[in-house]
KEMARSE-90690 format. One record per residue (C-alpha): residue in one letter; residue number from 1; x, y, z. Coordinates in steps of 0.001 Angstrom, whole numbers, plus 500000, padded with zeros to 6 digits. Each point is the difference from the previous one (the first is absolute). Layout:
N
rest / nr / xx / yy / zz
a / NUM / X / Y / Z
...
This chain:
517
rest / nr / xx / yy / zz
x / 1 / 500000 / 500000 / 500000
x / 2 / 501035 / 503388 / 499169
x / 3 / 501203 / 502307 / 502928
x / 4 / 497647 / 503658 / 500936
x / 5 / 503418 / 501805 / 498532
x / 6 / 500315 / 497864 / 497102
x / 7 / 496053 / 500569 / 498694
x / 8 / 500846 / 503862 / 500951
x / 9 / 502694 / 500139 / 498140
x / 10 / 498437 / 498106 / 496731
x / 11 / 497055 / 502906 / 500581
x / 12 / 502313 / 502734 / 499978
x / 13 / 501486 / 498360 / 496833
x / 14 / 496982 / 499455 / 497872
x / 15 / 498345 / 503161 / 501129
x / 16 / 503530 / 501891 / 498547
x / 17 / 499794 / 497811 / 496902
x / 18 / 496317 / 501001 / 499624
x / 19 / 500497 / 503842 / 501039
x / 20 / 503156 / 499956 / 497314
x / 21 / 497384 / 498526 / 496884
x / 22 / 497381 / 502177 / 501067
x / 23 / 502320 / 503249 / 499481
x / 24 / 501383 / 498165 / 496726
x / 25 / 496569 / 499723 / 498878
x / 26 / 498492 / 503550 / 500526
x / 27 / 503664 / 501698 / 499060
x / 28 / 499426 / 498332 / 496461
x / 29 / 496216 / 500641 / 499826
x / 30 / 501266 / 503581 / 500302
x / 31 / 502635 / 499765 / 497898
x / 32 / 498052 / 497986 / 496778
x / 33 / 496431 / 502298 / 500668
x / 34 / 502391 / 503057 / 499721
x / 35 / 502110 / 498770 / 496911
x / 36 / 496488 / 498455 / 498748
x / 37 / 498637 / 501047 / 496139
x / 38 / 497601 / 502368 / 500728
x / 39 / 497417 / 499317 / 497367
x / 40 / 499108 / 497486 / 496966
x / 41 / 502894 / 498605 / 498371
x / 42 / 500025 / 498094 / 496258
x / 43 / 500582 / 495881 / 499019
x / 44 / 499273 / 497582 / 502733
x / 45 / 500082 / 502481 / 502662
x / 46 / 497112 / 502244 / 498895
x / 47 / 497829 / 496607 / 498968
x / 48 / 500104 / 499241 / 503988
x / 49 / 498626 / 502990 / 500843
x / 50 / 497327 / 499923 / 497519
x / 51 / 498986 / 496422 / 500715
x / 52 / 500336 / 500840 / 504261
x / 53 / 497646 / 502999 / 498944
x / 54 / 497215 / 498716 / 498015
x / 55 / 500755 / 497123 / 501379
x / 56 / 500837 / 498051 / 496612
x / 57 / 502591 / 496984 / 499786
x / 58 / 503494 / 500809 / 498503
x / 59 / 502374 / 498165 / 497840
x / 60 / 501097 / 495939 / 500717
x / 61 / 500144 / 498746 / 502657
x / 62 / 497351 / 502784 / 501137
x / 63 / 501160 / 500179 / 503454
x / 64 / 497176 / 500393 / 501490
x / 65 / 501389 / 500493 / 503909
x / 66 / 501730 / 503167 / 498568
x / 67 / 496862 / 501442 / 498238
x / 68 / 497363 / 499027 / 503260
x / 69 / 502874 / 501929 / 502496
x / 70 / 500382 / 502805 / 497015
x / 71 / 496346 / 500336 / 500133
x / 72 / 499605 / 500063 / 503990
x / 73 / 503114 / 502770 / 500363
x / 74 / 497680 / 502219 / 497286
x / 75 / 497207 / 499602 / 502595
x / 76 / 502118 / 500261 / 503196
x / 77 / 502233 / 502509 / 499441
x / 78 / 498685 / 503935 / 500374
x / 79 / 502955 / 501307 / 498086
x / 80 / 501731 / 500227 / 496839
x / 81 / 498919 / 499155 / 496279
x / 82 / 497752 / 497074 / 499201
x / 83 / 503447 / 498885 / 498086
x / 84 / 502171 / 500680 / 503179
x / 85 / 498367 / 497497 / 502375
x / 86 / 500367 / 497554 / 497774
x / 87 / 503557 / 500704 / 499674
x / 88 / 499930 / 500473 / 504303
x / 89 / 499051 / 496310 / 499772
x / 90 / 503698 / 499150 / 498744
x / 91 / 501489 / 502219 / 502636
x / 92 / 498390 / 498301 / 502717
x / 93 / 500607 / 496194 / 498636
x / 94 / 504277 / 501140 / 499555
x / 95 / 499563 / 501682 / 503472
x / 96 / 498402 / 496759 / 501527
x / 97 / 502606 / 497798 / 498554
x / 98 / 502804 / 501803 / 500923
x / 99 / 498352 / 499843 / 503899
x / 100 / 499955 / 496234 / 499335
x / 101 / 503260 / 499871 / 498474
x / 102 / 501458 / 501142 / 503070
x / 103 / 498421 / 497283 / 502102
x / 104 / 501142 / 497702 / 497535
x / 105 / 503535 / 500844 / 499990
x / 106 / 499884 / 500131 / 503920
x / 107 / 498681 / 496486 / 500439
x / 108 / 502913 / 498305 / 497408
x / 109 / 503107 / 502552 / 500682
x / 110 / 499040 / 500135 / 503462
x / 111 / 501122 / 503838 / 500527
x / 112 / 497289 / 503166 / 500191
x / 113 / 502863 / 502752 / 498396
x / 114 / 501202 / 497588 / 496918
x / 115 / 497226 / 499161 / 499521
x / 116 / 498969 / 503100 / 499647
x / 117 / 502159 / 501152 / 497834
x / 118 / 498412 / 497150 / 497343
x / 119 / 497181 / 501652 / 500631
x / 120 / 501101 / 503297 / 499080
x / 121 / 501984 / 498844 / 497152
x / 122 / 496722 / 497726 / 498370
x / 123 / 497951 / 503555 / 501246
x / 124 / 501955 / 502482 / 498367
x / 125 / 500628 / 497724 / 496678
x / 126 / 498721 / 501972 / 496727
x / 127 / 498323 / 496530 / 499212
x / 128 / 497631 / 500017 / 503001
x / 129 / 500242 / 503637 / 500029
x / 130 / 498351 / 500160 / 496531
x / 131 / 497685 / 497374 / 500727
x / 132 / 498835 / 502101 / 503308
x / 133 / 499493 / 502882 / 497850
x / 134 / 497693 / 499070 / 496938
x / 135 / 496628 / 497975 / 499310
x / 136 / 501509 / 496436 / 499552
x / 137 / 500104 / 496850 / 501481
x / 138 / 503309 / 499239 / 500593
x / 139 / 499917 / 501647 / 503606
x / 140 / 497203 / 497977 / 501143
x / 141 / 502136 / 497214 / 498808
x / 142 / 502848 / 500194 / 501945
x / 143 / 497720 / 500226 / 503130
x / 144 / 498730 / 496654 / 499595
x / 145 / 502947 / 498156 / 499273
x / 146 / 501797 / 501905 / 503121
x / 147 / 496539 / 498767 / 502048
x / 148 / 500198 / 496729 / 498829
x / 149 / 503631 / 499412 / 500680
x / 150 / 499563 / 501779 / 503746
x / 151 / 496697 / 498019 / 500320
x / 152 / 501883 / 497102 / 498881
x / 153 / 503066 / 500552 / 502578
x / 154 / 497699 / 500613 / 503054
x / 155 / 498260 / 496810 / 499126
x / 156 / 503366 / 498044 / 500297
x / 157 / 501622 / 501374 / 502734
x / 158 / 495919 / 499377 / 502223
x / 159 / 500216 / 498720 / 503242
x / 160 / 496815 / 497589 / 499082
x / 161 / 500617 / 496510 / 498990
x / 162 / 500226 / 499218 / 496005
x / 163 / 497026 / 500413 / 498456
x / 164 / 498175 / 501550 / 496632
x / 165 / 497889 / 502286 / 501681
x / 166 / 502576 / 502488 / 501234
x / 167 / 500847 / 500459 / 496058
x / 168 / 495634 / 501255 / 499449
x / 169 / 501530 / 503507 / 500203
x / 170 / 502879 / 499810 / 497049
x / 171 / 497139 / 498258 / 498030
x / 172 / 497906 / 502606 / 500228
x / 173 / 503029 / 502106 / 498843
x / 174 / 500967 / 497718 / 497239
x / 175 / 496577 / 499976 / 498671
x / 176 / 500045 / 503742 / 499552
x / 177 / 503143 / 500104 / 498404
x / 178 / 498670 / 497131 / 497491
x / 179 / 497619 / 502265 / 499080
x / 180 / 501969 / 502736 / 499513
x / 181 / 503343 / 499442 / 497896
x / 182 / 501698 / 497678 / 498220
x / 183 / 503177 / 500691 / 501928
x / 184 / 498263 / 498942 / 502823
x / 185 / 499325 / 496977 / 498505
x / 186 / 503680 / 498878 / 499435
x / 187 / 502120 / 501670 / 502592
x / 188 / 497599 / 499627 / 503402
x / 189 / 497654 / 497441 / 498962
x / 190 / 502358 / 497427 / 500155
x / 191 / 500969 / 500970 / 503776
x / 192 / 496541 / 499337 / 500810
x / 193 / 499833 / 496712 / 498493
x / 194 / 503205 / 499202 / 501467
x / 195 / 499289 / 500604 / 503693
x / 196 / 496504 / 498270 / 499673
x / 197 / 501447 / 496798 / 498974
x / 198 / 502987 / 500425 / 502510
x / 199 / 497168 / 500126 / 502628
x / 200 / 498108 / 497547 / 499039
x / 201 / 502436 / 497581 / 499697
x / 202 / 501354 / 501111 / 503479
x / 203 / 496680 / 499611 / 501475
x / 204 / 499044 / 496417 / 498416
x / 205 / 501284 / 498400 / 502863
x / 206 / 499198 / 502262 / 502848
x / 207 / 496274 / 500421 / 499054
x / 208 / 496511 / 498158 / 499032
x / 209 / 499606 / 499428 / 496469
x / 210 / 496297 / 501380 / 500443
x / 211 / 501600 / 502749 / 501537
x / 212 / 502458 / 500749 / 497853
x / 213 / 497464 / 499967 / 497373
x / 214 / 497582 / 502419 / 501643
x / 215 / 503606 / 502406 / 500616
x / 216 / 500607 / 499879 / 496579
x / 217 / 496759 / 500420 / 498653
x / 218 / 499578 / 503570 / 502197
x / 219 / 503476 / 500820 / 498329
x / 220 / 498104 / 499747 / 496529
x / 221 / 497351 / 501625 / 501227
x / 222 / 502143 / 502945 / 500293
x / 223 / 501791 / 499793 / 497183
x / 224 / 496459 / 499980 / 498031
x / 225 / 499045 / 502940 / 502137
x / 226 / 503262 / 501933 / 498983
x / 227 / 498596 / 498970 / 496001
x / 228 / 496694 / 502195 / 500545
x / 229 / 501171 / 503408 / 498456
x / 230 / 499484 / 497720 / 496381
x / 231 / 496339 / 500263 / 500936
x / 232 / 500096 / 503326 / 499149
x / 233 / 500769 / 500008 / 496555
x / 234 / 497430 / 497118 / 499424
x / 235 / 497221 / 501923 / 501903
x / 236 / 500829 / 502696 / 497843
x / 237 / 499708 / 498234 / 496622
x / 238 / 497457 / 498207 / 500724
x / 239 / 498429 / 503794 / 500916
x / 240 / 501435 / 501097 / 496479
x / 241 / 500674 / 497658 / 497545
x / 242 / 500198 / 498399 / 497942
x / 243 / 501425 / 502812 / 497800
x / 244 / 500874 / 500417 / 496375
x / 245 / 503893 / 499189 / 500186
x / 246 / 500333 / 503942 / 499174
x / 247 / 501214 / 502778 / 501775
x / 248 / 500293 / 498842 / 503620
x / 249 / 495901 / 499950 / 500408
x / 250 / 499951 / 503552 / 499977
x / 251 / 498181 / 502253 / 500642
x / 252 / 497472 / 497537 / 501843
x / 253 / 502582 / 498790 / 502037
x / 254 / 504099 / 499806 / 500149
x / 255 / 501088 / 496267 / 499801
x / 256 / 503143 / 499650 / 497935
x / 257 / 499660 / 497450 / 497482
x / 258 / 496528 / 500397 / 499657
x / 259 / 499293 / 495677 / 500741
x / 260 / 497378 / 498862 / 497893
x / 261 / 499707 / 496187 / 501942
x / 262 / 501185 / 498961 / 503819
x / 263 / 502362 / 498148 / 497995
x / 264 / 502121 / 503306 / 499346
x / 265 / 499340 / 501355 / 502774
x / 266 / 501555 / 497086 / 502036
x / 267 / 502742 / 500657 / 497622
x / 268 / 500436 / 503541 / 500401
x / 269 / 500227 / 498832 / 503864
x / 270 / 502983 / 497920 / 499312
x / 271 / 501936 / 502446 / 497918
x / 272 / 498311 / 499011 / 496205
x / 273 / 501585 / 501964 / 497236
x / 274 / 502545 / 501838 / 502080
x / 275 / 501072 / 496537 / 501697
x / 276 / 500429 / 498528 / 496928
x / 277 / 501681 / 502862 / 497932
x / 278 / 502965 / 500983 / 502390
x / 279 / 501623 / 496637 / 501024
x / 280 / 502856 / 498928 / 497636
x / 281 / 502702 / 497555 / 500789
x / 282 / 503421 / 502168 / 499831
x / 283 / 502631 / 499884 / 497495
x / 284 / 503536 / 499850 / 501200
x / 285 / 500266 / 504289 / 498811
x / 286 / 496725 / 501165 / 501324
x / 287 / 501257 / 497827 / 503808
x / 288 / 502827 / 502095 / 499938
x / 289 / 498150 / 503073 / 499647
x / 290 / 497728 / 499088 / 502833
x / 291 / 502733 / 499278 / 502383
x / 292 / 501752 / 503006 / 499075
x / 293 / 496793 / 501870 / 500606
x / 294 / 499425 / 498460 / 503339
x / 295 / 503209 / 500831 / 501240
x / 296 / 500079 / 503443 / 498599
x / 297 / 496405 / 500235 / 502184
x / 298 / 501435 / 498566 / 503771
x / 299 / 502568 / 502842 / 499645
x / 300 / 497548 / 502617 / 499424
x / 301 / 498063 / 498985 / 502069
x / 302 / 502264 / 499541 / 503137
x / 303 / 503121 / 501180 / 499015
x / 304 / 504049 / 498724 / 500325
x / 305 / 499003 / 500194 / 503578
x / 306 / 496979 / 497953 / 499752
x / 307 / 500956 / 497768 / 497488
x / 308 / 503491 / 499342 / 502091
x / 309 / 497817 / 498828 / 503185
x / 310 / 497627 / 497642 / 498029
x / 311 / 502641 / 497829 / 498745
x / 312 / 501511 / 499674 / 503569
x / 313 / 496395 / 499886 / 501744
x / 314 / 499185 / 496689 / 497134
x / 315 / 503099 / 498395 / 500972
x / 316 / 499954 / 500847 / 503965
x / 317 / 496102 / 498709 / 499853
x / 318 / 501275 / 496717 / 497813
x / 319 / 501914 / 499460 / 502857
x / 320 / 497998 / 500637 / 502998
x / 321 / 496230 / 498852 / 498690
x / 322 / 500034 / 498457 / 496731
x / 323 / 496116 / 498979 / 499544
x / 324 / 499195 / 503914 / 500684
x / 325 / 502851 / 500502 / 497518
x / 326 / 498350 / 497843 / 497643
x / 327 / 496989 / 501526 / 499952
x / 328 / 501384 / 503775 / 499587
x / 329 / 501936 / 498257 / 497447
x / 330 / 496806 / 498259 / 498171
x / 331 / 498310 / 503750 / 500180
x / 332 / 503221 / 501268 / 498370
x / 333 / 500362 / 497650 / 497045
x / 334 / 496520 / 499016 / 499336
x / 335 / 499947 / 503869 / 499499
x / 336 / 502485 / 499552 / 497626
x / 337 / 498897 / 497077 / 497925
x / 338 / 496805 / 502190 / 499910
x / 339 / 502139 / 502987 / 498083
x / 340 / 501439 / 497339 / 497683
x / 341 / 497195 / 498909 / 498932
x / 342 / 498694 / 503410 / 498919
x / 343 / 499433 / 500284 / 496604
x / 344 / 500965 / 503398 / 498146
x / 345 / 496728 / 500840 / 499607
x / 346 / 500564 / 500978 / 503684
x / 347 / 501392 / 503905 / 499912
x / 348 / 500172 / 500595 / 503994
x / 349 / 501459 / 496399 / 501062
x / 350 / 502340 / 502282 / 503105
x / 351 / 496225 / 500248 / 501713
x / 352 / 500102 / 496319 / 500415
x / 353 / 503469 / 499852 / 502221
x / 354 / 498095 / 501282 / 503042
x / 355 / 499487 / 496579 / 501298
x / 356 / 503576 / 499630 / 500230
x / 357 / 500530 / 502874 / 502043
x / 358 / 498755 / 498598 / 503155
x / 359 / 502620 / 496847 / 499847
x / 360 / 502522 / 502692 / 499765
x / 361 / 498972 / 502000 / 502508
x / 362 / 500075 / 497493 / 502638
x / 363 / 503432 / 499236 / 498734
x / 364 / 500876 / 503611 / 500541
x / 365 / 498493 / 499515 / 503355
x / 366 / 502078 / 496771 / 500366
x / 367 / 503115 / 501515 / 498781
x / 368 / 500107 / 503203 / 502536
x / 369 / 500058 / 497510 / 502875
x / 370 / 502717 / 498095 / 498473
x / 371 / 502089 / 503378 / 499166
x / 372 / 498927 / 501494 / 503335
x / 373 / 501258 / 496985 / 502181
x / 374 / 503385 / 499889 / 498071
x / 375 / 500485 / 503880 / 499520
x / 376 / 503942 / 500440 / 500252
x / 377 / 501964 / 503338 / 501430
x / 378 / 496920 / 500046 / 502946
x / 379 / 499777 / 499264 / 503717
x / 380 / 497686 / 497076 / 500703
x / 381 / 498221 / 502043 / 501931
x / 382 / 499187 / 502045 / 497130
x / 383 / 500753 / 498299 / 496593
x / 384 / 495963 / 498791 / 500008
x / 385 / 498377 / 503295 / 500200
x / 386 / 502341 / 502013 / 498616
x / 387 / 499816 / 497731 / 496783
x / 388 / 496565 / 499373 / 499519
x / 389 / 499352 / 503698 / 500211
x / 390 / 502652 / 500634 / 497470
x / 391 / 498163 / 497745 / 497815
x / 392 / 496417 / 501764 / 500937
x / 393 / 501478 / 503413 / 499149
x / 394 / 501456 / 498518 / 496212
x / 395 / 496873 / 498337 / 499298
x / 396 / 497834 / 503156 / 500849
x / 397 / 502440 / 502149 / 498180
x / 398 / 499575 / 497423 / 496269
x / 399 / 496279 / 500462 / 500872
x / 400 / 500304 / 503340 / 500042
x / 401 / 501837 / 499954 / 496786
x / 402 / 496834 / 498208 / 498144
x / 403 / 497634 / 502329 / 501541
x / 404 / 500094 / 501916 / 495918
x / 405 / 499331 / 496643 / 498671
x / 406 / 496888 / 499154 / 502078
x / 407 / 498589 / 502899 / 501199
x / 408 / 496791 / 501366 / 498136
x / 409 / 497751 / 502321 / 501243
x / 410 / 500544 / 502058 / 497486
x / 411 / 498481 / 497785 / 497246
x / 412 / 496983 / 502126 / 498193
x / 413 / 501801 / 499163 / 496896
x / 414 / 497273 / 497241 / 498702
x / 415 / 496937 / 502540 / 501478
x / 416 / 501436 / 502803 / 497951
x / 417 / 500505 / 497960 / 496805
x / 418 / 496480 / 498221 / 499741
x / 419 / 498258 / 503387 / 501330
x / 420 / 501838 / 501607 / 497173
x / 421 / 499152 / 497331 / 497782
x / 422 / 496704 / 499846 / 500778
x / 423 / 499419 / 503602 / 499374
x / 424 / 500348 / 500202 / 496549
x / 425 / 497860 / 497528 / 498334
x / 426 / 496795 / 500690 / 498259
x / 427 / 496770 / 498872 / 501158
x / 428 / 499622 / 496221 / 499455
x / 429 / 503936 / 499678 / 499311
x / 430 / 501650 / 496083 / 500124
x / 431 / 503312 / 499418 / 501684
x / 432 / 501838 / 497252 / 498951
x / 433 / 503076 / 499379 / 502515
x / 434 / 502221 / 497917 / 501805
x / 435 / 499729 / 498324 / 503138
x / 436 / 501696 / 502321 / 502396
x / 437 / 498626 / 503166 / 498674
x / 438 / 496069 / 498633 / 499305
x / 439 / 500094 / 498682 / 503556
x / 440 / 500691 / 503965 / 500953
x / 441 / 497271 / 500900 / 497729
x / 442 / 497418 / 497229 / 501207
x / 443 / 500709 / 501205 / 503495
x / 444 / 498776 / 503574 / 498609
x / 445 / 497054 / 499075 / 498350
x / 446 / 498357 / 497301 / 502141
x / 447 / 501425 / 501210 / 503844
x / 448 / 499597 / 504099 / 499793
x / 449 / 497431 / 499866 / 497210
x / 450 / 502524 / 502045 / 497614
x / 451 / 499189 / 500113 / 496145
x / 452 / 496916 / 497363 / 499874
x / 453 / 499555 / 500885 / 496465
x / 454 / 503086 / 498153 / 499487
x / 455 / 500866 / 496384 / 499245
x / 456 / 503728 / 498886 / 501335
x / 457 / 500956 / 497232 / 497833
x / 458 / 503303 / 497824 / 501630
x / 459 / 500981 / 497620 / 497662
x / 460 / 501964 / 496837 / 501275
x / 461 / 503074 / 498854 / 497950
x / 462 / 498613 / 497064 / 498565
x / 463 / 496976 / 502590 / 498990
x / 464 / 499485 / 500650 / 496177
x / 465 / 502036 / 503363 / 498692
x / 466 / 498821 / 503536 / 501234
x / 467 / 498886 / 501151 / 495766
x / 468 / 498020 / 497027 / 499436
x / 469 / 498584 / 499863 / 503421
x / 470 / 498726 / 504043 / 499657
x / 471 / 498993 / 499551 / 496610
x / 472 / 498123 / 496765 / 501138
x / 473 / 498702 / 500881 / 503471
x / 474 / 499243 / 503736 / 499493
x / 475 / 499373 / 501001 / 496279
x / 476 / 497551 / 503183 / 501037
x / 477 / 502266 / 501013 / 503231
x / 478 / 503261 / 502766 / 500237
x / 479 / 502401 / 497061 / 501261
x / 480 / 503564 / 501374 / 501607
x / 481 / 502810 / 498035 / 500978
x / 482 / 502127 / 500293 / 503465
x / 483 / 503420 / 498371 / 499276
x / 484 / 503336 / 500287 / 498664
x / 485 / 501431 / 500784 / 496564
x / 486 / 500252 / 496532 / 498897
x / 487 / 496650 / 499042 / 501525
x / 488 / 498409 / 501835 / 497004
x / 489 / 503265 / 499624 / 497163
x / 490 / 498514 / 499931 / 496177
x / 491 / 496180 / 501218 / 501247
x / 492 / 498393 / 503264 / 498864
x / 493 / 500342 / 501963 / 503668
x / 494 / 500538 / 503793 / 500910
x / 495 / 501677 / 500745 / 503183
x / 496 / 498310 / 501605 / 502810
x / 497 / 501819 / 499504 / 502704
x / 498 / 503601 / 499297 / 500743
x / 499 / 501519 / 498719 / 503250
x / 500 / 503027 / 498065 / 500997
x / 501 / 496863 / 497632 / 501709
x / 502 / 497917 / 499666 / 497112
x / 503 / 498810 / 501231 / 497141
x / 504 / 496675 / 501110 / 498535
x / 505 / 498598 / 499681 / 496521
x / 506 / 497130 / 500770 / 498154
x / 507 / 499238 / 497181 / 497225
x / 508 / 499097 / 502153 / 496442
x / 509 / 496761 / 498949 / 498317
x / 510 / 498056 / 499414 / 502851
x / 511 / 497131 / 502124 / 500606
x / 512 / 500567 / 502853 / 502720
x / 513 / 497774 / 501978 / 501696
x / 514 / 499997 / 503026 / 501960
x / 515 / 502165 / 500131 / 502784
x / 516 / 498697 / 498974 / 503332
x / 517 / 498635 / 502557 / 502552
């Protein structure tokens, strides 16, 4: 039995270790709501603020968790743009993990101040930085594979006897995360399945078949309740749909793809077109490039500093806990296999190295333990602290540094360009764009009720060509095109507008009418 000082002491401990995340977690919430986009942004971005808005369902694989919490921080939140809260969604989800992160580290490395300065270092990172700082999914990502793996590690180290039901909260977790990424799917996924079997196969001889049974059965029922957020994309077709297959089901309602059956829309659940059109096994040129580009990415992200501790952390938590190393490991090259397997259809692959991150940030948090208990030229008495706050101020000062890089509060610049756009075209006018400057558009038009007279037109790239889809689609209509130069090469265009962004042009031969308002 535990002594009265030993259970005060392991109080004071996790109350510190719980005080210390807390601060971590509203320092960053302040840091990514202040550094947040302000206001709709274009691509992917801008489609999860219209679809958290209307509330439609956005591209493959929907994500419906991120859209239902999108659409609650619209109705919770008493400040900011419609497009902001959205975006406040991210900041909170980086902020969270980060909080996590640190009781993560604390739990494997077994120190509050390295750890710590993992936490900073996966906090301050322009890849969770960006992600805390836009509409996307790839914040709300990293919190449930840190969740899972803490979930995971409190569930091992348990006082209680081996058993399934202990692991009903990581199911729960993974269930979530199944519904939400792909990279979930491969890099934490796994860990799940791992651990379950590990207990049950500890357990077999220890407990009741029948009992074992029922254990394992609750743990499914968990995992199925973590599954729900897919009901919301079937409630809302079946609400809906079936549509045409054309133009997203608008304007009746926003559900990209427009599913004519269930069949697609089970499909568009698993990933469909986009699942099938980006995976490509690598050529020995284009798996150079990747690992070039990953490497190029852990230095920006964290630095000679940063990128110094992680190797020593991997190879000083190879030596001291090897299955935890294994699974930071899995996270990290899963990750990996993930990028080479990216097709070059695929223009912002980097995005997809945020998994990896978190493996390298406990290896930071591993490695500033090892460097701060063998610190030359120092007393003992002061070689730990002195060290590990040497290695806090250098990874606050690199964070500092990508502060330019991540920072944007200042972004009105896809506002300014659609309301521009926008204000220019004829009654009844046709735009016929790309993805990530329709999405703007659409976000215009459908959220703030801007320019109803007009029809935003985003064609796909499998999509038939932008002349024979006006001159097919909208004979009797002005139709104007939002793109670059060679988006319109060869066609019979005037130029309107001209940005570094985008362009705007008017298609000759169509039939204008007078200027709106």
């Amino acid at each position: 039995m535990m002594s009265l000082r030993s259970i005060r002491q392991v109080v004071t401990v996790n109350i510190a270790v719980l005080s210390l995340s807390l601060l971590l977690f509203l320092g960053f919430l302040l840091l990514y709501a202040w550094t947040a986009a302000p206001d709709v942004l274009s691509g992917d971005s801008a489609e999860f603020q219209l679809a958290a808005v209307l509330p439609g369902v956005p591209h493959p694989t929907t994500y419906p968790l991120a859209t239902m919490l999108g659409h609650l921080a619209i109705r919770a939140l008493p400040l900011g743009t419609l497009a902001w809260r959205v975006t406040a969604v991210s900041s909170v989800c980086a902020a969270l993990a980060v909080a996590l992160f640190v009781l993560l580290a604390r739990r494997i490395v077994g120190r509050s101040w390295a750890s710590l300065i993992g936490a900073l270092a996966l906090g301050l990172a322009p890849g969770l930085w960006n992600a805390a700082t836009i509409a996307e999914i790839y914040a709300l990502l990293a919190l449930l594979i840190v969740a899972l793996a803490l979930t995971l590690l409190r569930a091992r180290d348990s006082a209680s006897p081996p058993g399934l039901a202990r692991l009903a909260p990581a199911a729960l977790i993974a269930g979530l995360g199944l519904t939400h990424h792909g990279l979930f799917v491969v890099t934490a996924l796994p860990l799940f399945a791992v651990a379950f079997v590990a207990d049950a196969w500890r357990a077999r001889k220890q407990t009741p078949s029948r009992e074992l049974a029922m254990s394992a059965g609750w743990v499914g029922l968990a995992f199925l309740a973590g599954m729900t957020p897919w009901l919301y994309p079937l409630a809302q077709f079946a609400r809906f749909g079936p549509f045409d297959g054309m133009d997203y089901g608008l304007p009746r309602h926003y559900f990209w793809g427009a599913p004519q059956s269930w069949g697609e829309v089970m499909d568009l659940l698993t990933g469909g077109e986009v699942r099938r059109g980006i995976f490509h096994a690598p050529d020995a040129e284009s798996a150079l490039a990747t690992l070039r580009m990953v490497g190029r990415r852990l230095w920006f992200e964290f630095g000679p500093v940063g990128a110094l501790l992680g190797l020593m952390g991997s190879a000083a938590l190879l030596r001291q806990n090897v299955w935890v190393w294994r699974a930071a490991a899995w996270v990290f090259f899963a990750t990996l296999a993930y990028l080479l397997l990216l097709g070059p259809a695929v223009g912002d692959a980097p995005v997809f190295t945020l998994p990896m991150l978190l493996p390298w940030a406990l290896w930071i948090a591993a490695g500033a333990e090892a460097v701060a208990r063998r610190a030359p030229l120092l007393r003992a008495t002061w070689r730990y602290p002195v060290t590990l706050a040497l290695l806090a101020a250098l990874t606050l000062g690199w964070g500092a540094t990508r502060y330019r890089v991540s920072a944007k509060q200042h972004l009105w610049l896809y506002r300014e360009f659609a309301t521009a756009t926008l204000a220019i075209l004829p009654q009844d006018a046709v735009v016929i764009t790309h993805w990530e400057q329709g999405t703007t558009l659409l976000y215009l038009r459908f959220v703030e009720g801007v320019r109803q007279d007009v029809w935003i037109d985003v064609v796909e790239p499998g999509d038939d060509p932008w002349l024979e889809r006006a001159r097919r689609r909208y004979p009797d209509r002005p139709v104007y095109f939002v793109g670059q130069p060679e988006s319109v090469a060869g066609m019979p265009v005037d130029l309107l507008i001209d940005e570094p962004y985008a362009d705007v042009y008017r298609l000759r031969g169509t039939q204008d009418r007078s200027p709106a308002g």
